[in-house]
Z-matrix of the N, CA and C atoms (Angstrom, degrees):
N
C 1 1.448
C 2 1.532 1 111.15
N 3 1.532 2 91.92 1 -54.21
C 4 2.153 3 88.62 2 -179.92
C 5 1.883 4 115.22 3 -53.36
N 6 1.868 5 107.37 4 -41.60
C 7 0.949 6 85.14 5 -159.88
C 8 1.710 7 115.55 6 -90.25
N 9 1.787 8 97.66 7 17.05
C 10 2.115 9 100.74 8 172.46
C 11 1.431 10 113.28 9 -102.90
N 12 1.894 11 102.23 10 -6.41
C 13 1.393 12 96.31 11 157.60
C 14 1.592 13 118.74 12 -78.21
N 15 1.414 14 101.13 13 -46.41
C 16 1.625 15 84.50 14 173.45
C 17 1.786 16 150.60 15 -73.88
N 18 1.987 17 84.90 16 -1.56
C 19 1.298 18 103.24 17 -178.54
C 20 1.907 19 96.36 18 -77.68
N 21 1.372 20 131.14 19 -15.01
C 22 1.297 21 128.94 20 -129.97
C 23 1.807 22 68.69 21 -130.14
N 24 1.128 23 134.13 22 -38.05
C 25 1.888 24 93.06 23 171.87
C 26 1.715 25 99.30 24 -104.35
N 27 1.342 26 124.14 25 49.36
C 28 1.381 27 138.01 26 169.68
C 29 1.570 28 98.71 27 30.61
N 30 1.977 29 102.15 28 83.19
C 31 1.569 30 121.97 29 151.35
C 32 1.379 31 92.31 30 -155.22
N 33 1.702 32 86.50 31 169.14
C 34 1.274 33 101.45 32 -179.25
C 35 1.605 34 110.23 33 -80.85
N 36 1.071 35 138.68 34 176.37
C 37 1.738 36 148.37 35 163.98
C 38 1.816 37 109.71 36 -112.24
N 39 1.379 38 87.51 37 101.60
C 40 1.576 39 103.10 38 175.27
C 41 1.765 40 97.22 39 -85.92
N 42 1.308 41 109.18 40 131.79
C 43 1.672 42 96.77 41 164.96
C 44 1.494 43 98.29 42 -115.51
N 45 1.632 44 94.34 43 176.86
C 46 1.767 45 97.87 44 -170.73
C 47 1.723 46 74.50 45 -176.06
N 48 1.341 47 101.80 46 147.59
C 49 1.459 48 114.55 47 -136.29
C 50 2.366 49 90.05 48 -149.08
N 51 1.125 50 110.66 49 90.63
C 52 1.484 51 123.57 50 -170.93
C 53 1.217 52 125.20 51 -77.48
N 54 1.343 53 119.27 52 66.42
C 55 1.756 54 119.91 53 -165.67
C 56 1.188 55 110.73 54 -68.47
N 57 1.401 56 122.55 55 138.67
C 58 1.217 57 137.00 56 -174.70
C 59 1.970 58 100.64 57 -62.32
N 60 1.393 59 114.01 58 147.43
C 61 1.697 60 116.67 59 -175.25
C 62 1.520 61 109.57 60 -131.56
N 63 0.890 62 111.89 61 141.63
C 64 1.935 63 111.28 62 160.39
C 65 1.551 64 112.69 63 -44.42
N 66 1.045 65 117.99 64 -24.34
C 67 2.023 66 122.88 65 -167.43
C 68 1.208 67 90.88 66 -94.08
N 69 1.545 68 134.24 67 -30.54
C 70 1.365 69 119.07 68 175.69
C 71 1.360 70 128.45 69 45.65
N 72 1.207 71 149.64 70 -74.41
C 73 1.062 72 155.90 71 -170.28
C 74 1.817 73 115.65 72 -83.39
N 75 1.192 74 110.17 73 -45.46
C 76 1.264 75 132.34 74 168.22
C 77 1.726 76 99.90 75 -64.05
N 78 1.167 77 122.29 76 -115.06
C 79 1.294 78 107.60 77 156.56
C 80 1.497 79 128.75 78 37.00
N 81 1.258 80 91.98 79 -93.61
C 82 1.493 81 111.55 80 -173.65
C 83 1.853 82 91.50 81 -48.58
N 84 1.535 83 119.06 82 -89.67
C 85 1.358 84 106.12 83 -174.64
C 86 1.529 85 115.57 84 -49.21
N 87 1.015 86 156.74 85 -12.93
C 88 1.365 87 133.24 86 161.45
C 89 1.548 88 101.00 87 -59.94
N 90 1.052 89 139.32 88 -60.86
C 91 1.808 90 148.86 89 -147.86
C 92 1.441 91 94.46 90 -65.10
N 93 1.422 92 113.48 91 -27.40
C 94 1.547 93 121.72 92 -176.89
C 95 1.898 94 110.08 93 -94.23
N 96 0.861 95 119.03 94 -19.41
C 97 1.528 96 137.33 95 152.22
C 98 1.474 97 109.45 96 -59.97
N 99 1.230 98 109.94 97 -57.00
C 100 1.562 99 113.81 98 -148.12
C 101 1.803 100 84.18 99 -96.54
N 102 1.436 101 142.60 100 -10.94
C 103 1.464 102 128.62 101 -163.21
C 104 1.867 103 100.32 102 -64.10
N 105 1.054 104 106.77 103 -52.31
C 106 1.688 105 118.85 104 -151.74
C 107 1.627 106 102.05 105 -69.26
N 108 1.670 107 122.84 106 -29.56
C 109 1.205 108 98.21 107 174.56
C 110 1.536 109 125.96 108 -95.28
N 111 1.470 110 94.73 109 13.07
C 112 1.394 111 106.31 110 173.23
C 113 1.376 112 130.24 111 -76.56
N 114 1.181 113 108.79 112 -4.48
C 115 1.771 114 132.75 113 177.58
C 116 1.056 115 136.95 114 -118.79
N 117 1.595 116 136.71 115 147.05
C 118 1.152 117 133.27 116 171.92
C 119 1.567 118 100.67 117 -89.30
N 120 1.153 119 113.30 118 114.80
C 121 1.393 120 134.87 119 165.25
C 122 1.863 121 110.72 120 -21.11
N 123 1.326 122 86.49 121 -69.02
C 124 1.398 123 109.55 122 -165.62
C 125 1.646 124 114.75 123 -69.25
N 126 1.696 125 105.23 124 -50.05
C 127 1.205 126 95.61 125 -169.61
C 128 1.920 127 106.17 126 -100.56
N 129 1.361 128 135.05 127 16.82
C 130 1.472 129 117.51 128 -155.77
C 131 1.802 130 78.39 129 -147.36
N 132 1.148 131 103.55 130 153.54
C 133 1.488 132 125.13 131 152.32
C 134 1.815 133 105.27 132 -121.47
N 135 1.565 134 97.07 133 135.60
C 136 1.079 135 104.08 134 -175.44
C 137 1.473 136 108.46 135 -92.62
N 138 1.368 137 139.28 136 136.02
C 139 0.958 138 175.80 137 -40.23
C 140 1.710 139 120.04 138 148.56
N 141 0.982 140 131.99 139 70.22
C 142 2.015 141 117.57 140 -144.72
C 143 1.808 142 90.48 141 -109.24
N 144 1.060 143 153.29 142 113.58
C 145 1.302 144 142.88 143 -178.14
C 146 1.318 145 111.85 144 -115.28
N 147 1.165 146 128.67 145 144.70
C 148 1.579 147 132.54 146 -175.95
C 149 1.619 148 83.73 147 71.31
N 150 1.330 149 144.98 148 75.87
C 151 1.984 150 134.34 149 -169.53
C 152 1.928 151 69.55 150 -106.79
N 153 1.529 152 143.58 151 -5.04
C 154 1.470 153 118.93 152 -151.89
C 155 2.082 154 88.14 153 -57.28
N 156 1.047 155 122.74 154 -44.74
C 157 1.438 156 120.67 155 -148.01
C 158 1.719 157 105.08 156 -80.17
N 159 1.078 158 109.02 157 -8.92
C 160 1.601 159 137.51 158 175.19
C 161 1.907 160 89.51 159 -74.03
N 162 1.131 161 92.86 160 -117.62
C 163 1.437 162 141.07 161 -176.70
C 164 2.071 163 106.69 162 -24.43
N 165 1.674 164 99.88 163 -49.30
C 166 1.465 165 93.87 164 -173.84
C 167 1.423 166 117.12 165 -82.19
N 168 1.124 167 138.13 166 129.67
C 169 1.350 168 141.85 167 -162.31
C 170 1.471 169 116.62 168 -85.68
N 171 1.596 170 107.13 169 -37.58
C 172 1.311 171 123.87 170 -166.58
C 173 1.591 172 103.52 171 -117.69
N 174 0.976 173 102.54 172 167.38
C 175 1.693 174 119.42 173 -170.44
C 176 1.722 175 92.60 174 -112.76
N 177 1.676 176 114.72 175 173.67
C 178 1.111 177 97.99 176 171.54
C 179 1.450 178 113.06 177 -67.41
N 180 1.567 179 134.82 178 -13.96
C 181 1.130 180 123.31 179 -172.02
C 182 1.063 181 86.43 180 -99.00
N 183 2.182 182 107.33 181 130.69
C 184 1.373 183 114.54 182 -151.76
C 185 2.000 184 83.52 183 -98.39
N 186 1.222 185 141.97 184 44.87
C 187 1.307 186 142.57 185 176.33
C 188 1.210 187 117.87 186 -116.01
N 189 1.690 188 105.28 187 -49.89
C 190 1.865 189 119.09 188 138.60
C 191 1.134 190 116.20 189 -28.30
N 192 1.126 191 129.60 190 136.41
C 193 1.414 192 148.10 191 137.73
C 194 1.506 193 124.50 192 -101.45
N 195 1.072 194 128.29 193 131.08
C 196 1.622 195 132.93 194 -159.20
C 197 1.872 196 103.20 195 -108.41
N 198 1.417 197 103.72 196 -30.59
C 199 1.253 198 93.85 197 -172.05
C 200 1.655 199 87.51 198 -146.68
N 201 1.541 200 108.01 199 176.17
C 202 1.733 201 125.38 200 173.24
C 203 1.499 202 93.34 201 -81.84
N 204 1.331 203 124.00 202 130.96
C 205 1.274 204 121.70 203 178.39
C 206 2.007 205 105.33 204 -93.34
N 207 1.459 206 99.22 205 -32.66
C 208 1.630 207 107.40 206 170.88
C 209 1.726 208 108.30 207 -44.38
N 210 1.885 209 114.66 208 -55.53
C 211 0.822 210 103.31 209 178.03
C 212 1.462 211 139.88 210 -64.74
N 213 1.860 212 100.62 211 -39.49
C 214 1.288 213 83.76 212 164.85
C 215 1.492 214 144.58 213 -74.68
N 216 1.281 215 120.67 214 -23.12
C 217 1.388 216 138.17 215 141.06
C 218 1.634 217 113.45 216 -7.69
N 219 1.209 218 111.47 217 -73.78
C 220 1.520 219 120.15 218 171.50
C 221 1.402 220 108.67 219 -64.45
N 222 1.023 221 141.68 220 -52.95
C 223 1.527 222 134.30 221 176.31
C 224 1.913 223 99.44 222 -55.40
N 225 1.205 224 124.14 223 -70.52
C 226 1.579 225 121.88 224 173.27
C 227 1.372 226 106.14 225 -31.35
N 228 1.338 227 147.23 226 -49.33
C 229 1.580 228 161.01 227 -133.96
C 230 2.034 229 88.29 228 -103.42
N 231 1.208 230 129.84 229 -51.07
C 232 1.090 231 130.22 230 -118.98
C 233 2.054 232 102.37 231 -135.47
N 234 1.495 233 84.73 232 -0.58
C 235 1.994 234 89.84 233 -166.01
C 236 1.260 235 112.79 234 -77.44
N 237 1.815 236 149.45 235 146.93
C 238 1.160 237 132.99 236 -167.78
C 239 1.803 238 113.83 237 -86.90
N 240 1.814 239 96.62 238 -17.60
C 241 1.453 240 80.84 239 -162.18
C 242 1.801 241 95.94 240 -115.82
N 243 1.450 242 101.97 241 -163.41
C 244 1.963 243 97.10 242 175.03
C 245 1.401 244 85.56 243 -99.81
N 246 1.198 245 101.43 244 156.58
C 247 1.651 246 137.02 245 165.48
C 248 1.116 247 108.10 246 -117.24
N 249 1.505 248 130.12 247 147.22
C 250 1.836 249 146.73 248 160.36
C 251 1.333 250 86.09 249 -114.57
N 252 1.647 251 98.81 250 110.44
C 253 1.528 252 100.80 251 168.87
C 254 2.065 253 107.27 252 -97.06
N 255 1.171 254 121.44 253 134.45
C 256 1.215 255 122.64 254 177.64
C 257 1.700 256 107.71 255 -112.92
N 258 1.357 257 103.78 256 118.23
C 259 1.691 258 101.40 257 178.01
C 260 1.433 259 98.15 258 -145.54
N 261 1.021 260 124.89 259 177.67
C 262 1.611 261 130.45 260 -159.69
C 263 1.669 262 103.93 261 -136.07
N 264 1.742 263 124.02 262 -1.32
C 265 1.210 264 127.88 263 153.79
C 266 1.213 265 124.94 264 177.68
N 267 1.938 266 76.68 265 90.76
C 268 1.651 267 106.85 266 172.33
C 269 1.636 268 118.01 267 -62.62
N 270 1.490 269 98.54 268 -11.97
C 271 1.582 270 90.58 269 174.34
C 272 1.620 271 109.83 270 -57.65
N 273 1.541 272 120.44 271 -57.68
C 274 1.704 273 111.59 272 174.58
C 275 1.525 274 125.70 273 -60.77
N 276 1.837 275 101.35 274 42.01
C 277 1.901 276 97.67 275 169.21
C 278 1.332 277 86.80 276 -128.65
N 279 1.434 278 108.30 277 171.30
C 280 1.315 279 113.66 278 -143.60
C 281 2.236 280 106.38 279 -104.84
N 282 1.324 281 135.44 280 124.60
C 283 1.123 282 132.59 281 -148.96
C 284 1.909 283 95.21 282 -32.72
N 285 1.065 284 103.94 283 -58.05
C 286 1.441 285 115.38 284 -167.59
C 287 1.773 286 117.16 285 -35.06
N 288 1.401 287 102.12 286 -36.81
C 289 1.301 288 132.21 287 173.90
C 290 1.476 289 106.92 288 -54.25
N 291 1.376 290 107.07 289 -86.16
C 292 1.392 291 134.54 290 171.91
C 293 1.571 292 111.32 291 -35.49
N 294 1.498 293 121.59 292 -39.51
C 295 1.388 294 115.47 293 164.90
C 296 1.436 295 137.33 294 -45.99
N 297 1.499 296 97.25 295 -18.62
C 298 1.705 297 125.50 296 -153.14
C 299 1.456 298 91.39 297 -87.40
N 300 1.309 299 125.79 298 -34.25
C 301 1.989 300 117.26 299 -159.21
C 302 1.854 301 76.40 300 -96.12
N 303 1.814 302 76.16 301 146.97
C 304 1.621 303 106.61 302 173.18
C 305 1.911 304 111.05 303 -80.75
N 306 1.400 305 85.95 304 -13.37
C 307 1.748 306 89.23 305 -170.61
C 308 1.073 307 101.91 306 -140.04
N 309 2.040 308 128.72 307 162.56
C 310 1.236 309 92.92 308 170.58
C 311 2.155 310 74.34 309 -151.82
N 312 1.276 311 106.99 310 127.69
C 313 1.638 312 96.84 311 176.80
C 314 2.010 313 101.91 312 -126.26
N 315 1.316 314 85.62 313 147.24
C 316 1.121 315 108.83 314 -154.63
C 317 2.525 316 89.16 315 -106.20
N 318 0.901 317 128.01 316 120.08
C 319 1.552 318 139.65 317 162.99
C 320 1.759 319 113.63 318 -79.53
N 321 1.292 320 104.20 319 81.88
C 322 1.952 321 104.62 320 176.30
C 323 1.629 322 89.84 321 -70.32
N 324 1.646 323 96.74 322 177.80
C 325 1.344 324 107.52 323 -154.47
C 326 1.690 325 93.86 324 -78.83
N 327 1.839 326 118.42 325 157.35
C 328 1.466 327 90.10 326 164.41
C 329 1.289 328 123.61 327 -102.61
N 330 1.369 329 105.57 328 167.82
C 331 1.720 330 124.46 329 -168.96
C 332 1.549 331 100.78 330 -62.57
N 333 1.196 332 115.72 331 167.58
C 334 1.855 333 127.66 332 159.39
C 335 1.447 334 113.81 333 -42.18
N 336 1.475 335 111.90 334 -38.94
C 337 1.698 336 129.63 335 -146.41
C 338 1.837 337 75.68 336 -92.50
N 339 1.269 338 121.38 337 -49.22
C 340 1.495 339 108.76 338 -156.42
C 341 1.642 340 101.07 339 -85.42
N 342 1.199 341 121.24 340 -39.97
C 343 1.668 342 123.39 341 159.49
C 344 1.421 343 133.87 342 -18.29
N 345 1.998 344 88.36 343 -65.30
C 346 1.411 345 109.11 344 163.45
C 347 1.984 346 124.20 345 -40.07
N 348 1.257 347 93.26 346 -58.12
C 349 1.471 348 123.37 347 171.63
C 350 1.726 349 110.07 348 -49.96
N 351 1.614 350 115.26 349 -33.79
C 352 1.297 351 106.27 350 -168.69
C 353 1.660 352 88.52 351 -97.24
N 354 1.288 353 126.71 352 -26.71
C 355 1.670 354 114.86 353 -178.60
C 356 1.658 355 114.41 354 -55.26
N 357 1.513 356 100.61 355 -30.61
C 358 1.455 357 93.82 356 -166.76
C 359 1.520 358 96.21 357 -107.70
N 360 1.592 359 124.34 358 6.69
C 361 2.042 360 101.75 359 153.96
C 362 1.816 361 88.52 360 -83.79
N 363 1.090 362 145.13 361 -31.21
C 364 1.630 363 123.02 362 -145.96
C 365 2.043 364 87.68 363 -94.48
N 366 1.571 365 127.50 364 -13.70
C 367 1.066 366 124.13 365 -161.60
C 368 1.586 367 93.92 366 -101.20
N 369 1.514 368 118.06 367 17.41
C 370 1.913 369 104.06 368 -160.35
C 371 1.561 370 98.16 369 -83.35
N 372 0.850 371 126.85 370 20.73
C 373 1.572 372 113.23 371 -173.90
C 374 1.421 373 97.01 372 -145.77
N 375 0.775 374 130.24 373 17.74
C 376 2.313 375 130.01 374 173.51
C 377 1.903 376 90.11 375 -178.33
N 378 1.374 377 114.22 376 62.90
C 379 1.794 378 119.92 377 154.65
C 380 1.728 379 99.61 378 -61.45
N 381 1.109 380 133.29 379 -28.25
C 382 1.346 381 123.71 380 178.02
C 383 1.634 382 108.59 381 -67.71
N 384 0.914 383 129.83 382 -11.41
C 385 1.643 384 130.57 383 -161.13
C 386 1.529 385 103.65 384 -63.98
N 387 1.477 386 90.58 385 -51.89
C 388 2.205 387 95.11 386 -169.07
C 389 1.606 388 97.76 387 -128.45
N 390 0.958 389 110.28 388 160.89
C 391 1.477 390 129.51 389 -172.39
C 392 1.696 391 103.94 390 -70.45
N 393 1.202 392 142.84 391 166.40
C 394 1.637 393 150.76 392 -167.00
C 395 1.816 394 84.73 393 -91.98
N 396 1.457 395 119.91 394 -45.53
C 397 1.440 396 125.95 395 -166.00
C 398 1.402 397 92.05 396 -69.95
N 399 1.484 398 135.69 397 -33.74
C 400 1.591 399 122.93 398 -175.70
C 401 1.408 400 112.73 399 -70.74
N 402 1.705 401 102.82 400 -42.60
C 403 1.489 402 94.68 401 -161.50
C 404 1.754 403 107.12 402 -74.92
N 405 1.376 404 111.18 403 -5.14
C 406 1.692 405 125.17 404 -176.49
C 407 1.629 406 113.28 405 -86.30
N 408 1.633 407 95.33 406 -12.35
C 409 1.397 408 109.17 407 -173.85
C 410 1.735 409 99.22 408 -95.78
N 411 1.378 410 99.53 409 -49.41
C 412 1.503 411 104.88 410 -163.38
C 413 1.379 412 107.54 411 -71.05
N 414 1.069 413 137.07 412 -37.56
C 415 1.893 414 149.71 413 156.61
C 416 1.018 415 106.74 414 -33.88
N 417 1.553 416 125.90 415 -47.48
C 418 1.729 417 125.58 416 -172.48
C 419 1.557 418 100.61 417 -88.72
N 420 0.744 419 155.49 418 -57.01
C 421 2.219 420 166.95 419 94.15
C 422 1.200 421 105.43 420 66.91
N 423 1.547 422 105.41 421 -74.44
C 424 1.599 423 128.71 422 -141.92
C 425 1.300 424 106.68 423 -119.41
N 426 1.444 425 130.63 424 120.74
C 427 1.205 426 114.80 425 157.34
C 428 1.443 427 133.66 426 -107.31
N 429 1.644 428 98.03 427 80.37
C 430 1.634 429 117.90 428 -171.96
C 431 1.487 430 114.32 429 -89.29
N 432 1.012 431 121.49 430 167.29
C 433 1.539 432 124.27 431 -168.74
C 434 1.625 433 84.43 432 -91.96
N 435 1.554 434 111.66 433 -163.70
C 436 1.555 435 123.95 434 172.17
C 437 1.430 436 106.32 435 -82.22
N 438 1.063 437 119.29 436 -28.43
C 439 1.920 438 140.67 437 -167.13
C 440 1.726 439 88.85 438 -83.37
N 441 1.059 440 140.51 439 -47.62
C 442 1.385 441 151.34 440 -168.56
C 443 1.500 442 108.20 441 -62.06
N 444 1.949 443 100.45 442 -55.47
C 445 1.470 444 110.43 443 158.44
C 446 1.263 445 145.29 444 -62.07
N 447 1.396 446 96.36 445 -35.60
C 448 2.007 447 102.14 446 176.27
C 449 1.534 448 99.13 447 -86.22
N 450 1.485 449 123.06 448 -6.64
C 451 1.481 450 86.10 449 163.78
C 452 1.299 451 120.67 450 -110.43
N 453 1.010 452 116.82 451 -0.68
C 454 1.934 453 129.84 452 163.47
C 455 1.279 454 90.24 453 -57.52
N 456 1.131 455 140.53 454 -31.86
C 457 1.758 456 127.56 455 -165.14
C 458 1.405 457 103.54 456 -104.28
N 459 1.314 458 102.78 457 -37.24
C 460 2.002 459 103.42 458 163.33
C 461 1.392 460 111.24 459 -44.58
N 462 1.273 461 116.73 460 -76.05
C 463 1.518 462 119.94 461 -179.18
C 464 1.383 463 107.32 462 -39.10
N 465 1.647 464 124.26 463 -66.12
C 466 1.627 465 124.26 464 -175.44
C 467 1.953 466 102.47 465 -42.23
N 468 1.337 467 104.39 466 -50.81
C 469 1.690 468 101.43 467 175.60
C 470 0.968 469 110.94 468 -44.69
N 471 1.509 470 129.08 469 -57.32
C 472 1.662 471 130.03 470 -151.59
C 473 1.713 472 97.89 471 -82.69
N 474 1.727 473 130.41 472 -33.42
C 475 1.476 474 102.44 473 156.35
C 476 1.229 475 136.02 474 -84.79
N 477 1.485 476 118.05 475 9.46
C 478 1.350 477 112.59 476 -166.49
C 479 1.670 478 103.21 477 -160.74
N 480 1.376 479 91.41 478 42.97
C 481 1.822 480 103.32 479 160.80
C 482 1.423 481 154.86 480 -31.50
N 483 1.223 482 89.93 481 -24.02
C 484 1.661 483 119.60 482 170.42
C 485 1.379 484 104.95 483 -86.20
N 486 1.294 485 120.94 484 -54.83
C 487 1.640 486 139.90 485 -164.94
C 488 1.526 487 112.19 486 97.59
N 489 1.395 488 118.23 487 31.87
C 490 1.336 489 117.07 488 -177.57
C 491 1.442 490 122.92 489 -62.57
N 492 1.393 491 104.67 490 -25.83
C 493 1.747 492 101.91 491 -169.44
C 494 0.778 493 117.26 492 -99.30
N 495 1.459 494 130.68 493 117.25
C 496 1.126 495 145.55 494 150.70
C 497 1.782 496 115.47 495 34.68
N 498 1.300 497 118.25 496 139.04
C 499 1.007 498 122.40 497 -168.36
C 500 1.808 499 119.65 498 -66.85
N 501 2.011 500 87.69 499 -29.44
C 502 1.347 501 88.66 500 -177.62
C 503 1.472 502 114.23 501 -80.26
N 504 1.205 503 108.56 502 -30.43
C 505 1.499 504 109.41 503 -176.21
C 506 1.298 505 125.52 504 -69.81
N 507 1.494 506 107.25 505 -23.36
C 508 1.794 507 115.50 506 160.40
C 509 1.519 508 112.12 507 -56.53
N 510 1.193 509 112.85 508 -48.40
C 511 1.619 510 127.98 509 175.14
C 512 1.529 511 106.81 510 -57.98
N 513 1.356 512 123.66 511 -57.81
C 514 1.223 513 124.75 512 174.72
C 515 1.798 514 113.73 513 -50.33
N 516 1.467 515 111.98 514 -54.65
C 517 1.447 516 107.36 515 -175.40
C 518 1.533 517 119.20 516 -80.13
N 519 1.373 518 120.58 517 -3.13
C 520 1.745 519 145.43 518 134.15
C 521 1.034 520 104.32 519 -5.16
N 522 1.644 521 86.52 520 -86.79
C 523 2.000 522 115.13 521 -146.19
C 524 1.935 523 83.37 522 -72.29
N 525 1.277 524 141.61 523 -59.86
C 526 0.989 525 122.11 524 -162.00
C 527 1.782 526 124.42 525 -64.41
N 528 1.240 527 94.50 526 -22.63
C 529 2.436 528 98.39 527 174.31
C 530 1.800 529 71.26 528 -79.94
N 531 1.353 530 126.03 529 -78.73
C 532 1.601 531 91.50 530 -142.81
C 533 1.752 532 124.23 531 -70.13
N 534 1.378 533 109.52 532 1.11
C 535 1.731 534 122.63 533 156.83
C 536 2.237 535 109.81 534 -59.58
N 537 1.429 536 105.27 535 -32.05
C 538 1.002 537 107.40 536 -145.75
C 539 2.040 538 80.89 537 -89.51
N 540 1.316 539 91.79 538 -52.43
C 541 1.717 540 112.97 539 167.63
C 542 1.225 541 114.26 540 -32.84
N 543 1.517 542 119.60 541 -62.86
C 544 1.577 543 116.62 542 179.59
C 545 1.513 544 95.94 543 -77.97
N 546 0.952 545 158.80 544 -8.91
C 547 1.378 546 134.33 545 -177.72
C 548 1.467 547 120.23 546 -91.12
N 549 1.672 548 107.15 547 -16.06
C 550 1.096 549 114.65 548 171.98
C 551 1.527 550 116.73 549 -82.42
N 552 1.206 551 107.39 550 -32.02
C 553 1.492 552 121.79 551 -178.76
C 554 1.440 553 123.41 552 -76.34
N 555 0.951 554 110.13 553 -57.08
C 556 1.721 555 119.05 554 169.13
C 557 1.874 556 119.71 555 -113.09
N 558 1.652 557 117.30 556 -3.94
C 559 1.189 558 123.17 557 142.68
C 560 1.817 559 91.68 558 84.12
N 561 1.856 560 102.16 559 32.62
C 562 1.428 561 99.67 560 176.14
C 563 1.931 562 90.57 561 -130.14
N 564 1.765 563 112.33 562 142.28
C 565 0.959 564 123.49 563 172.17
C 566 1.935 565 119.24 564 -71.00
């Protein structure tokens, strides 16, 4: 998605990826120091993924504070280039925060019909791997993202590289990464 938005106002998509730290606070404002000279203005949109440890101010305990909201405020107000911030809960940043993005899109879960659709972009290069009846099975089954799917098939790649085994047993060791996948994700078997 980031990188056909940025192909579509003609830049490149730099990503940069914000792991949460013990220094936390420190941290956080250096990464916000150091974002702007990391880019070409002109030709890249920067890309911020996992921004929750960036961006969210508050913890669920709304008494905590996780970050200076003054500061980031002024860095949001004051930055040279665009950012796509990606976080998974912008609800814990603070309204003032949230005022600052020009856009704000929200990903509901996807349907069977759109699932289906993501088995066969991550399946376009080995459609022989699983049967048309698996991937029609596994879409209605599982409720994995596309990221959930291409790496259930990563893993099946990385043991079985050639594609030697059996059709069912690819299917079989499938359904169990993306059983293991949704349970981690939404905490349903």
């Amino acid at each position: 998605f980031a990188k056909a938005l940025a192909r579509t106002v003609g830049r490149t998509a730099r990503f940069l990826s914000i792991p949460l730290t013990e220094r936390g606070l420190q941290d956080r404002r250096l990464i916000l120091q150091i974002i702007p000279r990391m880019i070409d203005t002109r030709r890249e949109l920067l890309v911020i993924d996992e921004a929750d440890g960036l961006l969210n101010a508050r913890s669920h305990d709304e008494r905590k504070d996780l970050t200076d909201k003054a500061y980031l405020n002024q860095f949001l107000d004051t930055v040279p280039c665009t950012i796509l911030w990606i976080t998974n809960t912008l609800g814990l940043s603070h309204e003032s925060v949230r005022r600052r993005f020009a856009f704000s899109l929200h990903f509901e879960a996807m349907s069977s019909k759109t699932r289906k659709l993501a088995w066969v972009s991550v399946l376009a290069d080995r459609q022989d791997l699983v049967s048309p009846r698996f991937i029609e099975d596994a879409a209605r089954r599982f409720s994995v993202n596309t990221a959930g799917i291409a790496q259930s098939v990563s893993m099946l790649r990385s043991l079985d590289p050639k594609g030697q085994l059996p059709a069912s047993e690819r299917e079989a060791l499938l359904s169990r990464f993306l059983e293991r996948h949704q349970e981690l994700t939404i905490g349903q078997k």
